[in-house]
C-alpha positions in Angstrom: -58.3 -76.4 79.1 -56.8 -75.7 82.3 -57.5 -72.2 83.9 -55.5 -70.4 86.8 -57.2 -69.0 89.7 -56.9 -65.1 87.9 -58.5 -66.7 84.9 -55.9 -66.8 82.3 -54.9 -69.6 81.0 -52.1 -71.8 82.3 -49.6 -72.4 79.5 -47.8 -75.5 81.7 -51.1 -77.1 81.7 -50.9 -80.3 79.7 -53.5 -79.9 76.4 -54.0 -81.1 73.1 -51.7 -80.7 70.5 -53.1 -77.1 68.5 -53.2 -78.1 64.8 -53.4 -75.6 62.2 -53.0 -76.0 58.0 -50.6 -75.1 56.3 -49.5 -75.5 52.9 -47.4 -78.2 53.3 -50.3 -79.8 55.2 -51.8 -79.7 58.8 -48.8 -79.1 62.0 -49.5 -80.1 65.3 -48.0 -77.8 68.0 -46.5 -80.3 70.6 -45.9 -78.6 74.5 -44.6 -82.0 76.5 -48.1 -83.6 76.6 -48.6 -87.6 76.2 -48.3 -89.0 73.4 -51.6 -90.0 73.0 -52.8 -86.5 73.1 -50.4 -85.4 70.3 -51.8 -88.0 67.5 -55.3 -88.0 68.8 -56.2 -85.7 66.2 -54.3 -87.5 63.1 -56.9 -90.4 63.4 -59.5 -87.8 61.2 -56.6 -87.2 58.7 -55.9 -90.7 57.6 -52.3 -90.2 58.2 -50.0 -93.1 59.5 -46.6 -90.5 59.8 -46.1 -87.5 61.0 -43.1 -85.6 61.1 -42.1 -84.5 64.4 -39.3 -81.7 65.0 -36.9 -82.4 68.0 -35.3 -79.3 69.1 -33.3 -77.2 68.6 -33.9 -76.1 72.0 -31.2 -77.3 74.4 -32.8 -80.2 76.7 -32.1 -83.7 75.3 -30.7 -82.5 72.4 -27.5 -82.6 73.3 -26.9 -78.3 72.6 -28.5 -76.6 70.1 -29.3 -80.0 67.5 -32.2 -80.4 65.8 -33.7 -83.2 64.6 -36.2 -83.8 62.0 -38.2 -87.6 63.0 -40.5 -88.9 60.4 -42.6 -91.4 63.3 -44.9 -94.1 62.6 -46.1 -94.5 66.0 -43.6 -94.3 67.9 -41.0 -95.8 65.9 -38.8 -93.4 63.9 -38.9 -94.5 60.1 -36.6 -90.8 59.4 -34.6 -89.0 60.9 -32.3 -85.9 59.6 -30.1 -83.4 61.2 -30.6 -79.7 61.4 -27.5 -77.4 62.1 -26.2 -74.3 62.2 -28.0 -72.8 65.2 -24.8 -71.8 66.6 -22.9 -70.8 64.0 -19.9 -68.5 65.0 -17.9 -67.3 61.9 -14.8 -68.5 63.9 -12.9 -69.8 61.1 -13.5 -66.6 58.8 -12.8 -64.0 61.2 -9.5 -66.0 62.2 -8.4 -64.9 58.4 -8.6 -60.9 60.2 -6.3 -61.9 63.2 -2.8 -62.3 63.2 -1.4 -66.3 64.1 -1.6 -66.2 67.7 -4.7 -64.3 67.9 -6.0 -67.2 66.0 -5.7 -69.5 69.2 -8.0 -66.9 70.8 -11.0 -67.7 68.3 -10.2 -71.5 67.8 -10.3 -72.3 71.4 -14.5 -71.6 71.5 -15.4 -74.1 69.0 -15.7 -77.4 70.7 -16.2 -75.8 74.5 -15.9 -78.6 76.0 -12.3 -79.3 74.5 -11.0 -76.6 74.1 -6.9 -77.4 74.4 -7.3 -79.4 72.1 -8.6 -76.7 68.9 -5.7 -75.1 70.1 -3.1 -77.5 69.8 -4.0 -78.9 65.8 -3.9 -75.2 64.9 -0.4 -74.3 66.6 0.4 -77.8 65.2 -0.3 -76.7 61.5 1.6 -73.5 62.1 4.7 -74.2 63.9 4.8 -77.0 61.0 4.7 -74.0 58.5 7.2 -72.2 60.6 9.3 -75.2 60.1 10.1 -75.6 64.5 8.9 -78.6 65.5 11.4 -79.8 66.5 12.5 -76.7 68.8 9.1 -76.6 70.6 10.8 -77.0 74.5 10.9 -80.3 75.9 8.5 -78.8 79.0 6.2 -76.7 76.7 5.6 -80.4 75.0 4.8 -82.1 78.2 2.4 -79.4 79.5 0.7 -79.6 76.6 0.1 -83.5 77.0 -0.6 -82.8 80.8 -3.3 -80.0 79.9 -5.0 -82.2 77.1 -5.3 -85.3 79.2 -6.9 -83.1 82.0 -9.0 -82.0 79.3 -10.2 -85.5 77.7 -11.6 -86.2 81.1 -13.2 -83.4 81.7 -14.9 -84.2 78.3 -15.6 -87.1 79.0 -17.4 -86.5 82.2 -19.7 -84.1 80.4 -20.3 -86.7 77.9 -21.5 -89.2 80.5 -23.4 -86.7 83.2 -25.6 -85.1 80.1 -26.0 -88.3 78.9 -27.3 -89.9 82.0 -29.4 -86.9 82.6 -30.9 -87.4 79.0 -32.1 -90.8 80.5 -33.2 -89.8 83.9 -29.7 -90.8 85.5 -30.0 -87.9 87.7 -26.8 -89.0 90.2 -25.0 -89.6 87.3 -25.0 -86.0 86.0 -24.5 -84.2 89.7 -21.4 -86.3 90.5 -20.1 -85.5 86.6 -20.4 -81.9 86.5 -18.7 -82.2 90.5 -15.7 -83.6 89.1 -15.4 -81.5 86.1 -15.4 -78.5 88.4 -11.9 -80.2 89.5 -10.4 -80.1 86.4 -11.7 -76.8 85.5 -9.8 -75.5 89.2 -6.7 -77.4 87.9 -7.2 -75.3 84.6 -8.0 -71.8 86.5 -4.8 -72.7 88.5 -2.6 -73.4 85.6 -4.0 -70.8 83.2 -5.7 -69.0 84.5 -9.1 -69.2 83.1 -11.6 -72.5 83.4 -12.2 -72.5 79.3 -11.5 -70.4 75.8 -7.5 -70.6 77.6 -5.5 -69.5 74.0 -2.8 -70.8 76.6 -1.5 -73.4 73.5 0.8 -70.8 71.2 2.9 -70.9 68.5 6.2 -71.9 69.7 5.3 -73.5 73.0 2.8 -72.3 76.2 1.5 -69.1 77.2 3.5 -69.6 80.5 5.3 -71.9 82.8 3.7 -73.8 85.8 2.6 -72.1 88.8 3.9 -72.5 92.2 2.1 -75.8 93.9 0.7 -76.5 90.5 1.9 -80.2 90.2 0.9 -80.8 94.6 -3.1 -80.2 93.2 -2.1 -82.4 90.1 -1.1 -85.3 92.2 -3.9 -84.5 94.5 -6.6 -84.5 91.7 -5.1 -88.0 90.5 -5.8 -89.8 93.6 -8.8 -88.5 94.3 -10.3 -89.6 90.6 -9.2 -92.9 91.5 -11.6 -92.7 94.1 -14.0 -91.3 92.0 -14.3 -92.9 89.0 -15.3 -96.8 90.3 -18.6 -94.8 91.8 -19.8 -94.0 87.5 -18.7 -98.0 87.3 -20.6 -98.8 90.5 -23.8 -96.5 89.5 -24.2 -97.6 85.8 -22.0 -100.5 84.6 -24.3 -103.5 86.1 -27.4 -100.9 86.8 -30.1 -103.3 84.7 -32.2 -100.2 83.7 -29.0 -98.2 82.7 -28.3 -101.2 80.6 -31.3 -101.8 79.2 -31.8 -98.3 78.2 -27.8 -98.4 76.1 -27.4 -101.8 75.0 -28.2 -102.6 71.5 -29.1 -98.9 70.7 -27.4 -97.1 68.5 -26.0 -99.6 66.7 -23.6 -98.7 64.2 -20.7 -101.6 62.8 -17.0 -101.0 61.6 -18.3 -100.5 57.7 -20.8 -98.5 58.5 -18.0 -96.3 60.2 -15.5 -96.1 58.1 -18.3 -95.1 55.0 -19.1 -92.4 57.0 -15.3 -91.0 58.7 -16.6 -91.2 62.1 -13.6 -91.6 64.6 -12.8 -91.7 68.4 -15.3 -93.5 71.1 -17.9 -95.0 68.3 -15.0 -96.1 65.7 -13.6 -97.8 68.5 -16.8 -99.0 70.1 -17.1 -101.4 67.4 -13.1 -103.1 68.1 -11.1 -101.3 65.6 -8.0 -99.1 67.8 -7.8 -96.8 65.8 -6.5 -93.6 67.8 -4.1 -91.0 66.3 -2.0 -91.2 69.7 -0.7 -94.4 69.3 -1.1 -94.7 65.4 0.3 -91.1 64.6 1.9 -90.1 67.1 2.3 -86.2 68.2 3.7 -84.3 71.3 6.1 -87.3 72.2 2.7 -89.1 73.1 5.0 -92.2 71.8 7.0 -91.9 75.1 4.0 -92.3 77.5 2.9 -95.6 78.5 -1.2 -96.2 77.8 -3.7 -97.9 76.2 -5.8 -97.9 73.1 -9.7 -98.9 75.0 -11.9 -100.6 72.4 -15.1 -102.6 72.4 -16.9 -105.0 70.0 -20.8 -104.1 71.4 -21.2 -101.3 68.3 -23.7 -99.6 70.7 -24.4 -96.7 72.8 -23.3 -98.9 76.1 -20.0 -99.8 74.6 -19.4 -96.2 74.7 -20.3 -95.1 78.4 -18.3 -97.7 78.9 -14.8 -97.1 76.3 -15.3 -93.0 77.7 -15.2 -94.5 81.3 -11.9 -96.6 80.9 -10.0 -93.8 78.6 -10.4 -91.4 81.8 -8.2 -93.7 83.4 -5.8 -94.1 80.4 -5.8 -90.2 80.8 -5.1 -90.7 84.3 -2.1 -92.6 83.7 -1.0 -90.1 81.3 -1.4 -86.9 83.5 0.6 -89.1 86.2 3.2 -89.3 83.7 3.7 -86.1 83.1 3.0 -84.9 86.1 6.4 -86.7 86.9 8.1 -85.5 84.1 7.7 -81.8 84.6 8.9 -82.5 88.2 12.5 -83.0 87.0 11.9 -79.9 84.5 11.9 -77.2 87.5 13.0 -73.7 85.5 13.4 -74.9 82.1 11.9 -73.0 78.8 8.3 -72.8 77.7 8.7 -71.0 74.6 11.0 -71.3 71.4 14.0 -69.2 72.1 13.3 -67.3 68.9 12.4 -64.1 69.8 10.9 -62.8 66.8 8.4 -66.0 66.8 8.6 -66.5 70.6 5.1 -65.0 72.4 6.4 -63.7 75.8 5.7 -66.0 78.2 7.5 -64.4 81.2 4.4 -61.9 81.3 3.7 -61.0 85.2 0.1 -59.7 86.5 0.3 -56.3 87.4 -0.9 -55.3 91.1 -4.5 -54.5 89.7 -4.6 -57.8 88.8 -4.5 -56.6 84.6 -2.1 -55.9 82.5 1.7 -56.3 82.5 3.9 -55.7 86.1 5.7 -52.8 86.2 9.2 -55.0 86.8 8.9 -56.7 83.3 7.6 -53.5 81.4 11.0 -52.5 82.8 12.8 -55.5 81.8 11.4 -55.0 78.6 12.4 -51.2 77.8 15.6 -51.7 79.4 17.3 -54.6 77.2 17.6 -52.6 73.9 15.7 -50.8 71.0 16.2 -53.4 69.3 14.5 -55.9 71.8 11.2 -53.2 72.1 10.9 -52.5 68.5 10.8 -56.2 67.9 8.4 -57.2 71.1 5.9 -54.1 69.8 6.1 -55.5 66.3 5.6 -59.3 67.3 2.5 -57.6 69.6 0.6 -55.9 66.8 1.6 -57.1 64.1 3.0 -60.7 64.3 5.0 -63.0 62.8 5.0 -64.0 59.3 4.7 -67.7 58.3 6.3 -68.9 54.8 3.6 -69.8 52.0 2.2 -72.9 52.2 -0.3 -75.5 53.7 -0.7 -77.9 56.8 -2.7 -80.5 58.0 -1.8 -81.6 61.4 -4.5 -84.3 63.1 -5.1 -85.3 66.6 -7.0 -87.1 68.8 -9.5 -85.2 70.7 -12.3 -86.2 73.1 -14.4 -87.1 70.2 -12.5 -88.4 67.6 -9.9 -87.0 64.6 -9.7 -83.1 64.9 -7.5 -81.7 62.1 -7.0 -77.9 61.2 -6.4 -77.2 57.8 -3.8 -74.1 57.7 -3.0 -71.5 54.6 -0.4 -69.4 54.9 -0.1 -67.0 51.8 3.3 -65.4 53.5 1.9 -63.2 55.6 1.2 -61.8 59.3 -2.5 -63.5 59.5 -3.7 -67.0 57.9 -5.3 -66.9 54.4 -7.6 -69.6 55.3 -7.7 -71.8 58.3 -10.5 -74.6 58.4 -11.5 -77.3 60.7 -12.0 -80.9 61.0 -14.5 -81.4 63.7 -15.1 -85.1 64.4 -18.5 -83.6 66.1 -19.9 -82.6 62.5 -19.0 -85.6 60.7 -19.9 -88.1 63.5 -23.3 -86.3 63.5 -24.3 -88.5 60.1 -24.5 -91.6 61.8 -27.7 -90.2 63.7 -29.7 -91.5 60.8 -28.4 -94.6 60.6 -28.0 -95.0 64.5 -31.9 -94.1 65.1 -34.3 -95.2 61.7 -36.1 -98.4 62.5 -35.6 -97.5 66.5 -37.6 -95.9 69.4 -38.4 -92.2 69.6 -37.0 -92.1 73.1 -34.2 -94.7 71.7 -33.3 -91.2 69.3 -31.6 -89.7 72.6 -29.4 -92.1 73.9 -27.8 -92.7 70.3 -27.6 -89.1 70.2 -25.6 -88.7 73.6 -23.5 -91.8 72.4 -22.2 -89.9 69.7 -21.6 -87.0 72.3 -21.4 -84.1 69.4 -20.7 -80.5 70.6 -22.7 -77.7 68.6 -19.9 -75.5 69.3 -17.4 -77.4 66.9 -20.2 -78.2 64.5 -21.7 -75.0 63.8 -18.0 -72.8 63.7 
């Protein structure tokens, strides 16, 4: 055992693994040592398995996962999930806030994609409201613009933590550099860099800022630069390769038993993506493509998450043009009594309300403040009834069931989080595979314990 120069004892000092019995039979206490040093003592006990718990801290487990491996050797004969680590009570305490407040909790489930929890649960309720077709033409397109932004952003996170599971070092720096793009793009346009609640009933929190569409543009080109270096770095790299291909291997069957959507569906050739298939948001009216692959394995979807960035790309161009020709027009239904105000100005602390439109507002009439204070602490009311309104995030189908039982707050809103259901194929992505292989399928799936746990 390893001693420091005080005469304590060094607790980064590789060492044997500490056993100790236990009802259920002897555990070994792993601490990063080599694997030899781990099952040196199982050789006394006769045993050919041993069950080996993976997590739930956060390196290579993709967040807060764990994973229960049953190993012979060092080939994984079982392997389970273990969630719930970050569990949230989102969806229950959204039944104590009134419908926009909602958009506040939602957004913090999946944190990397967080424009998108936002927009299936307006969805659901400006369905129940029965004004879908009066969302603003603009308040549509920044939605399309802001989601786009935020599949890339995703996306990039997907493929730096993925690469730094492996050892890809570069790969992670230059992700996390251009997701700190986006997230300026976001700050600028929303004025926060995630948890936004910018997506509202009715439209968007507020319109464009001045310049806005200039970093946009600027962004654009330079991602066009950017993106050919994760090609250059990884598509050809023979250890990248060998370290993806044929791992993870899941077929279209094995898919469709289990409901797992977005980058894996498609990894094995079927296009299946709710954009083109069912469409929403006028996503019919922009020009992409559906990126699929027939290699069924963790390299097929580096590579499907590398070329839907620029599909998003194209997208974000798109709009980017469209909201050019929309200089001054509405972000918000024009129904006042639904219609969140989105002409709200910063005071000159930098909090709160400007004095000019706290005039504006107790100048137009009684009327107007009784109805702003009650649409402020009490909200809206939404008929009776039930929605389901799907899309296509980052990871694959994200629906929010919404209740409405007539009232100011939802009865019951629940989630469809491709991350949880995706999460089954780990099993059958890693039995009868590697130890080490049990991380790259893992980062393949690209689940986000956020949206999981809820």
């Amino acid at each position: 055992m390893s001693q420091t120069t005080q005469g304590t004892q060094d607790p980064y000092a590789p060492h044997e693994a500490g056993a100790s019995d236990t009802t259920t039979g002897k555990v070994f206490t792993v601490t990063g040592q080599d694997w030899d040093d781990v099952v040196s003592g199982l050789a006394e006990e006769g045993e050919e398995r041993v069950v080996v718990n993976m997590g739930p801290q956060h390196p290579s487990t993709h967040g807060v996962l764990r994973l229960i491996l049953e190993l012979e050797g060092e080939t994984v004969t079982e392997a389970r999930c273990g969630i719930g680590y970050l569990h949230t009570g989102i969806e229950k305490n959204m039944e104590f806030r009134s419908w926009t407040q909602g958009v506040t909790f939602c957004t913090r489930m999946d944190y990397l994609s967080p424009f998108y929890n936002e927009m299936t649960y307006v969805l659901g309720v400006e369905r129940l409201l029965d004004i879908e077709d009066d969302i603003p033409e603009k308040a549509q397109v920044m939605r399309v613009l802001l989601m786009e932004l935020n599949r890339i952003s995703s996306h990039l996170v997907a493929i730096a933590t993925g690469g730094m599971e492996i050892g890809a070092l570069t790969v992670m720096t230059i992700g996390f550099r251009e997701r700190e793009l986006v997230l300026d793009l976001f700050e600028l346009i929303t004025g926060l860099r995630m948890n936004h609640a910018f997506i509202r009933p009715g439209g968007v929190a507020q319109d464009l800022p001045p310049g806005a569409l200039d970093e946009i543009r600027d962004f654009i080109a330079l991602m066009k630069k950017r993106l050919p270096e994760y090609a250059d770095l990884c598509n050809a790299n023979p250890i990248f390769k060998a370290r993806l291909d044929g791992v993870g291997h899941l077929d279209l069957a094995g898919c469709l038993a289990l409901g797992i959507t977005g980058p894996v569906l498609r990894s094995t050739g079927y296009p299946w993506d709710l954009r083109k298939t069912q469409p929403y948001s006028g996503y019919e009216d922009y020009d992409f493509e559906v990126v699929t692959r027939d290699s069924m394995d963790a390299y097929g979807r580096f590579r499907i998450r590398l070329d839907e960035m620029w599909e998003s790309l194209k997208i974000v161009e798109q709009a980017a043009d469209r909201l050019a020709g929309l200089e001054g027009a509405p972000v918000m239904v024009a129904d006042k009594k639904i219609a969140w105000p989105s002409q709200l100005a910063i005071g000159s602390d930098g909090m709160g309300n400007s004095l000019n439109h706290i005039r504006h507002i107790m100048g137009e009439s009684m009327e107007a403040l009784i109805h702003h204070f009650k649409l402020v602490t009490e909200g809206f009311r939404v008929p009776a009834g039930q929605a389901y309104v799907p899309i296509e995030s980052p990871r694959g189908e994200l629906g929010a069931h919404v209740v409405s039982d007539g009232g100011t707050r939802p009865f019951r809103a629940h989630f469809r989080d491709p991350s949880f259901t995706n999460l089954q194929a780990t099993s059958v992505m890693s039995e009868g595979g590697m130890v080490a292989d049990v991380i790259v399928a893992i980062a393949s799936i690209d689940p986000v314990m956020g949206g999981v746990d809820r």
